[in-house]
N, C-alpha and C positions, 0 to 999 in steps of 0.2 A: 546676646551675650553680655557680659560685663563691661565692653568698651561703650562708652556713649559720643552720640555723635551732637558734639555743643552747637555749632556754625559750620560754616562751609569751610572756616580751616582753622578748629578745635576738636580736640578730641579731648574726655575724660573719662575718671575712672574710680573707683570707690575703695578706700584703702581700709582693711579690717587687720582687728588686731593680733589675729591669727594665729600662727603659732611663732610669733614674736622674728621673724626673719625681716627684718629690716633695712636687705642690700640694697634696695633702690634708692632709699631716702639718703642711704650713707654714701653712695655713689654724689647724689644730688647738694651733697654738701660743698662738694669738689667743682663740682660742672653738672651745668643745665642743659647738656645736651644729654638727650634721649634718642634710642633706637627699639623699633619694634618689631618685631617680626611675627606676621597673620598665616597663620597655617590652615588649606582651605583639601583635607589630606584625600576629599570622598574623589572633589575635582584636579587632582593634583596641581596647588595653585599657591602662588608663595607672592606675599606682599611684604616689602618693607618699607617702615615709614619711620624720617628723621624730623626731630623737633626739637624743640625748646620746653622745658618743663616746669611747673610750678606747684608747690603743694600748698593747699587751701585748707585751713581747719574751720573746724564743723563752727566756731565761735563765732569767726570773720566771716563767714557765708554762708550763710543755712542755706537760703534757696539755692545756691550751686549743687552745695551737697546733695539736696533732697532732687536735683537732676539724675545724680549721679550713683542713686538708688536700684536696687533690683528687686522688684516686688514680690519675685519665689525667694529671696534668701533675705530673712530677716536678723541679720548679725549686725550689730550696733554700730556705723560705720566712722573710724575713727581719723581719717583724714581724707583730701580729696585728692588727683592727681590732673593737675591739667597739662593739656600738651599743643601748642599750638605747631601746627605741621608747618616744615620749611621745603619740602621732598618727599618724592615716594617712588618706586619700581618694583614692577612684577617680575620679579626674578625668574629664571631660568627652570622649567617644573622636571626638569629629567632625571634627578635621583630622587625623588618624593614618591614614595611607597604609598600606593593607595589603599586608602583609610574608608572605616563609614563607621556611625554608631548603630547602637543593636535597633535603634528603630527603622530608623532608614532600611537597615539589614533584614530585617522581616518583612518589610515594606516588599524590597523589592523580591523576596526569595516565593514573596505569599502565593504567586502564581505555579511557583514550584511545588510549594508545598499541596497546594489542590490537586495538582494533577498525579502527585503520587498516591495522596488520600482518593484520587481516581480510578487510578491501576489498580491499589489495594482495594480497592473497590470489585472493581473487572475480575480479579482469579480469586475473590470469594464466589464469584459469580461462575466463573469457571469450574469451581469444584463443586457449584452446586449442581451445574448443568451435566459435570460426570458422574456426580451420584446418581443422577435422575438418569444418563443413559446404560445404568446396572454395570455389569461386567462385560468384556468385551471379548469373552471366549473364540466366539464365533458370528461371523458376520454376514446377513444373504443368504439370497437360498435358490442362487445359482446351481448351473449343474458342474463347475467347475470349481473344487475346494484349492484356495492353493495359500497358503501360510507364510508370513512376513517372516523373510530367514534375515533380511539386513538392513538396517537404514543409513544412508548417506545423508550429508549436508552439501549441494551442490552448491549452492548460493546464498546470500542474508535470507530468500525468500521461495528458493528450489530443494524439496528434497526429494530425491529418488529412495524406492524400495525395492529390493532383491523377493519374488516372490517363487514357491518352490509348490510342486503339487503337495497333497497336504499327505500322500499313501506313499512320496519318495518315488514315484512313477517319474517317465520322460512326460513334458509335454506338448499338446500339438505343435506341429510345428508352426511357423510364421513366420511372411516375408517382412522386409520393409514397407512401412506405414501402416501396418494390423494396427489394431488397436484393441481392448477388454475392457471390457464394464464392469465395475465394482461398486461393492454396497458401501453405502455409508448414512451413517443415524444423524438428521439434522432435528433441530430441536425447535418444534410453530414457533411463531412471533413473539409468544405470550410464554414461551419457554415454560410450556405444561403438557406437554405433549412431543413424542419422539416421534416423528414421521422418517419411517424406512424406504431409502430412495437409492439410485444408482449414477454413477457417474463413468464417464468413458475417458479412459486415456492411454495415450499413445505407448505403444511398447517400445520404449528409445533401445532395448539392447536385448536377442534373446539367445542364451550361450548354447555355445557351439555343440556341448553336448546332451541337448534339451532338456538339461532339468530346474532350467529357470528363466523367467522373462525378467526386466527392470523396465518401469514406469516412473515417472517425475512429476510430479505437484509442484504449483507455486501456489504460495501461499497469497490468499486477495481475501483482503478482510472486508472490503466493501462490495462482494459477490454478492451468491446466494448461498452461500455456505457448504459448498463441499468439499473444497480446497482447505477450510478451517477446519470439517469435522474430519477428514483426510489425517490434516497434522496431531489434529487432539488427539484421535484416538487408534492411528496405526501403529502401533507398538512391536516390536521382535514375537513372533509366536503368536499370533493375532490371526484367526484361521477365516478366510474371506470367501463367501461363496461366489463365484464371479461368472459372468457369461461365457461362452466359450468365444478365441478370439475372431475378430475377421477383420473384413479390411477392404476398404472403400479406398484406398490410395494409391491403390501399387504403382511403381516403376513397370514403364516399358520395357519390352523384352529383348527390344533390337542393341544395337550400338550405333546410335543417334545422341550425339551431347547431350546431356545432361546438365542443367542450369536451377541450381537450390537455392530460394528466396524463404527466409525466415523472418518473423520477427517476435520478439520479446522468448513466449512458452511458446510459440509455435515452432520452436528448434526440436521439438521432442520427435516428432517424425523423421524429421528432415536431416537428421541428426543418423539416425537407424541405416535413414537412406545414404547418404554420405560414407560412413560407412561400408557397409554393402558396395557400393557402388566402388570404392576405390580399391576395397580386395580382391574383386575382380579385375582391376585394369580398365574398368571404363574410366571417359574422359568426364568432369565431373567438377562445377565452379559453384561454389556457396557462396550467397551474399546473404550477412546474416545481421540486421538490427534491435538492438538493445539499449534499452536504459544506460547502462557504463557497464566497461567492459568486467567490473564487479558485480556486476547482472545476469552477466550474460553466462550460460551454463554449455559446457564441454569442448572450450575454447582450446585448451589444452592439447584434449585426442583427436581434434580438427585439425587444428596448426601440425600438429605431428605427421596425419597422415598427406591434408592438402598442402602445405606449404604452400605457396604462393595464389595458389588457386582458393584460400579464403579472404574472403573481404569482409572485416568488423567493420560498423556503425557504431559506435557509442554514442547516444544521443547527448548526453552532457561535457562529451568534447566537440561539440558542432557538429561534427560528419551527419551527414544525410544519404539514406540512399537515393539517388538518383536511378529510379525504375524506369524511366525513359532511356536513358544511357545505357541502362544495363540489357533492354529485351534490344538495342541497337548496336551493343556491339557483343550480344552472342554470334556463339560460330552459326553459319547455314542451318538452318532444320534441325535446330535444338528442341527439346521439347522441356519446356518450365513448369517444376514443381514449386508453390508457394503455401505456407500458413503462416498464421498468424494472425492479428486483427482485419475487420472486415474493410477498415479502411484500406490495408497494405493489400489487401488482394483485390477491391475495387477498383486500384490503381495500375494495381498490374495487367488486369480484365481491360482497360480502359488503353492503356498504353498500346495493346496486343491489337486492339481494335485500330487505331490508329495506324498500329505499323505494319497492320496487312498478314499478322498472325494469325493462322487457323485456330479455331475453339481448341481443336485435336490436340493443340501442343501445350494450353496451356490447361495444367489442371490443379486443381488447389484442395484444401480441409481449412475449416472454417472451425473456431472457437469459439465465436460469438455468432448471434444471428445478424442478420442486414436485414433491416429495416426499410424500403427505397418510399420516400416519398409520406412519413408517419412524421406529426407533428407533436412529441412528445407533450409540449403545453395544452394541446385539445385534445388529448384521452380522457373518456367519456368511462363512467361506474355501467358495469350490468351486473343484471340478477338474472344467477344460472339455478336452473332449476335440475336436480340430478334426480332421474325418475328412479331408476334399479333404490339408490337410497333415501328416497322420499325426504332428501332434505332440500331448501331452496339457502342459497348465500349469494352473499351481497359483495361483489368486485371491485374495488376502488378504483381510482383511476392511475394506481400507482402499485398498482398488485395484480399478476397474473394470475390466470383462471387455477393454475396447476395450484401453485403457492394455496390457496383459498382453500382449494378443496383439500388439501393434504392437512390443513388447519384445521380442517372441519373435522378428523379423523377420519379418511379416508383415505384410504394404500392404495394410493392410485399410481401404476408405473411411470416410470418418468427414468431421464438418463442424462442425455447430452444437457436440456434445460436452452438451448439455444435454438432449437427449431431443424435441426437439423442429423435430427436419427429417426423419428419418427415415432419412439418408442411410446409415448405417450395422446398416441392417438385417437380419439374416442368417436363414434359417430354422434352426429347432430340430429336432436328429431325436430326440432321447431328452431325458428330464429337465426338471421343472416350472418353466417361466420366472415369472419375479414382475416384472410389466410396469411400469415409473414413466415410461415414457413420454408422450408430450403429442399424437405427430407420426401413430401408426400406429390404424388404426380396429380397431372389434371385430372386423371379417373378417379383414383381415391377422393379425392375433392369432392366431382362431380358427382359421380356415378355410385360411390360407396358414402360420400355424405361424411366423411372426416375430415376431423381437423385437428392438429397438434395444440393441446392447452397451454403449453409452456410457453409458448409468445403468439398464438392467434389471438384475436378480440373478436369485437361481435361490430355491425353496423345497425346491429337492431338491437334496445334496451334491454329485452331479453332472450335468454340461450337457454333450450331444453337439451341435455345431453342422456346420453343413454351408460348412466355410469351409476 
């Protein structure tokens, strides 16, 4: 700046002729006391400094002057100002409005600014990626048509959809924990290619007078993409061809406690169930974990029906569920239903084990596969060779078999994507499969020579399938 600093207790300054305002020298005619005050506005920061003053001209001391120079501003400088300091204090910063110049201010916004030239980035990309998947008439080619009559917003990252046959017919009916497979258009790696594939999810609600189911999506942008193309392109009037439902989860038939362990999306069953279970009059305790309880989806019609018999977890207010605690202090010959991630129901398998629980009571649905015992850092590349279509592709070590092939152009069925529907099961003609499956028995294995692509590997470099 324009203050220079002479010694360790002088200060000076370069006085130009400016636009002739001359208070300070007029002041200095009177008294050689000076006060100054350093305004620092980015850091809210206040100095003031008193002294004794002296003016110097350019005649009597060139070399001062030519200190007291500023070498971006060349205005012909017509006297000097020196100040030798007697005091100083950093004053008090609490009404000082914080300040920054436009550099600094670009400076520090420039990180902002990329990442919006990012995003605007992301939904040109986005709208290229829904030109490329045409119109969205009709979706699948299921045998079950049923059309997007409503969409809710359950959460920052849940939405549920009202689906209706697509002829205005009733339809099947279904208990709690069915679940329906729906189509949806995911776009290869290389976002040049639409690979039509299916996804399963839970039917959280299906009305009383069967003409419509509701399912819930959360939205995971770090998936595999069906949760994403789910949100892009389920629209009101969006005709879906879908499986018909069924359902690996039901509730018992008896009246035996009842004990609901959820966590994060896996409320979407357990949710149905809950439900269900207290219109009836059974006895019936949810313990349900979630991110925050702005996370967590139908908090609301729970508390309503459970009152006291619900137990929230929000993980960003500490609470933990304590799964040890909770299979210890259910009633007698409860039988526990759990989903959610594989970690929360490894735990709950693990605890049951411990506490002397039959297999029979405890039974769970699973949204991710389990893996036991796979060293994610030591996944090995193979080359699968697909005979029916006479092409061979190359596997990474960070890409499942299914993914590849469906890159390659080929409609290879696939659903769950977790290893556990089975839908995507193909036989093996050559080459040692390493099964992480959930969905396919020892015989299919064995004796029928399948294995699910979605998350099996191979223990040998190369895979002959028969696809």
């Amino acid at each position: 700046g324009f203050l220079k600093v002479l010694d360790a207790n002088t200060l000076g300054y370069a006085d130009f002729r400016g636009n002739l305002q001359y208070i300070s020298v007029g002041n200095y005619t009177n008294n050689d006391r000076i006060s100054i005050i350093l305004m620092d506005y980015e850091n809210r920061a206040r100095l003031k400094i008193l002294g004794r003053v002296r003016i110097v001209n350019l005649d009597d001391e060139p070399t001062l002057i030519a200190k007291l120079e500023s070498p971006t501003y060349r205005a012909r400088v017509q006297r000097g100002i020196v100040i030798t300091v007697e005091g100083f204090d950093w004053n008090c910063p609490q009404h000082i409005t914080p300040r920054s110049s436009e550099a600094k201010i670009l400076s520090k916004t420039a990180p902002l600014h990329d990442e919006i030239a990012r995003l605007k980035l992301r939904i040109e990309e986005g709208r290229t990626e829904a030109a490329a998947l045409t119109t969205l008439g009709t979706m699948g080619t299921g045998p079950l048509a049923l059309v997007i009559s409503g969409v809710r917003q359950l959460t920052p990252r849940i939405r549920a959809y009202e689906l209706r046959a697509a002829d205005g017919s009733k339809l099947p009916h279904v208990a709690p924990g069915a679940h329906v497979d729906v189509p949806v258009r995911i776009l290869s790696e290389d976002k040049t290619k639409i690979i039509n594939s299916t996804r399963r999810y839970s039917i959280t609600a299906a009305a009383e007078d069967g003409l419509s189911y509701d399912v819930a999506v959360q939205l995971d942008s770090a998936g595999l993409g069906g949760s994403v193309a789910v949100q892009r392109d389920y629209q009101v009037g969006v005709t879906l061809n879908c499986g018909k439902p069924s359902n690996d989860f039901a509730l018992h038939a008896d009246y035996r406690h009842t004990v609901l362990i959820a966590g994060g999306i896996g409320i979407t069953p357990i949710y149905a169930m809950a439900m269900a279970l207290t219109k009836a009059g059974r006895a019936v305790t949810l313990h349900y974990a979630a991110r925050s309880v702005k996370e967590a989806a139908f908090v609301k019609p729970l508390s309503a029906v459970l009152g006291r018999e619900l137990y929230l977890y929000p993980r960003d207010a500490g609470d933990r569920l304590d799964v040890p605690g909770v299979l210890k202090r259910a009633p007698a010959n409860s039988v526990f239903y759990v989903c959610g991630p594989s970690g929360l129901i490894e735990a709950v398998r693990m605890a049951a084990i411990h506490a002397g629980i039959s297999a029979e009571r405890i039974r769970f649905e699973r949204f991710t596969a389990t893996v036991h015992g796979v060293d994610n850092a030591r996944e090995k590349p193979v080359r699968v060779t697909l005979r029916l279509s006479r092409k061979i592709i190359e596997v990474s070590a960070t890409q499942s078999i299914l993914d590849v092939v469906q890159a390659a152009g080929i409609d290879a069925p696939s659903s769950c994507r977790t290893g556990t529907c089975g839908t995507c099961a193909v036989k093996v003609i050559d080459g040692t499969p390493e099964h992480r499956d959930t969905a396919l028995t020892k015989a299919e294995r064995d004796q029928a020579g399948l294995m699910c692509i979605c998350v099996s590997r191979a223990t040998s470099p190369n895979l002959t399938l028969d696809i």
